[in-house]
N, C-alpha and C positions, 0 to 999 in steps of 0.2 A: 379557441380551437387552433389557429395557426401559431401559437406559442408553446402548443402541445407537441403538435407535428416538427416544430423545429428542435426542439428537446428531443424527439424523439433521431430526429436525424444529425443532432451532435452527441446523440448516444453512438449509435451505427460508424461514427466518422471514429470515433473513441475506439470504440471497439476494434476494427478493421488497423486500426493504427497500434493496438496491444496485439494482437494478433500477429500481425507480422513483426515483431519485436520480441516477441515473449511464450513462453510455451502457456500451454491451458494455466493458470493458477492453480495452485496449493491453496486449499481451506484447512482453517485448524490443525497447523504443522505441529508436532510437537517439537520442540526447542527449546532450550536452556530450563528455563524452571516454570514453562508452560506454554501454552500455546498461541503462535502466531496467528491472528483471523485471517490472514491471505500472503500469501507470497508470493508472486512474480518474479522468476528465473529467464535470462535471458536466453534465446538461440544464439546456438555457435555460428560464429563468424558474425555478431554484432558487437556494437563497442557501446548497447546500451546497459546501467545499473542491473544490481538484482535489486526488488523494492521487498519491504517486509512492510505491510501493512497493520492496524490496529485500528479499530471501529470502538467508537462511544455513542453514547444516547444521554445525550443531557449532561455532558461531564463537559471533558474541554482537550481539547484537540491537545495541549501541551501534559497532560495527565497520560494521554493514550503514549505521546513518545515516551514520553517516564517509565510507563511500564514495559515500554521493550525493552529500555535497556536496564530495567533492573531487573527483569526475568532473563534478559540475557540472550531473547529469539536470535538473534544474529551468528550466537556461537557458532552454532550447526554448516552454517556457509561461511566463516570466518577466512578459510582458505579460497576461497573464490578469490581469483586473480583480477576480477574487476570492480568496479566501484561496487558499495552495496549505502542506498537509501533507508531511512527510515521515516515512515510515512505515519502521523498521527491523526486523523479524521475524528472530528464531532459533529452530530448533528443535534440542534436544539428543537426540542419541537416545539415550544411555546412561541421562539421568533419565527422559526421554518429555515433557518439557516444552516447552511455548513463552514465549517472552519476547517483549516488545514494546515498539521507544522509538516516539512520537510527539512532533516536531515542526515548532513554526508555519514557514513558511519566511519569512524577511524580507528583503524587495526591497532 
């Protein structure tokens, strides 16, 4: 139970900490030759990334960056003047784990 509540309170810290960084998220952007699962744009006057997100289920975190930049999500913000990430997430359900690539995108 106290390993629930503390997850539940490094969700809240997570949150509060995207929040003040980043406007609400984009779900399902459309972009280059399909669609981004989340994107995070950052507020003005901060100096943090915009992140383009991609969500798997049982694939693999390096397949979900693959397909950003072969569909090309980034195009769309390509002229954003600041960094822009890309972020690959899988979850496997049979270990219960998460995996995660990050990266820089280069114009």
């Amino acid at each position: 139970m106290v390993i629930f509540y503390l997850n539940v309170f490094i969700d809240k810290i997570q949150e509060a900490i995207i929040k003040a960084y980043y406007m609400n998220p984009v779900m399902e952007l459309s972009s280059g030759k399909g669609f981004a699962d989340v994107v995070y744009l950052p507020k003005k006057n901060t100096d943090k990334p915009a992140l383009i997100v991609e969500l798997k289920w049982n694939k693999s975190a390096e397949g979900a960056l693959k397909q950003i930049k072969e569909k090309q999500y980034a195009s769309w913000i390509e002229e954003y003047t600041g960094d822009i990430l890309l972020i690959g997430i899988n979850y496997d359900k049979k270990s219960k784990l998460h995996e995660c690539v990050i990266e820089k995108f280069m114009k």
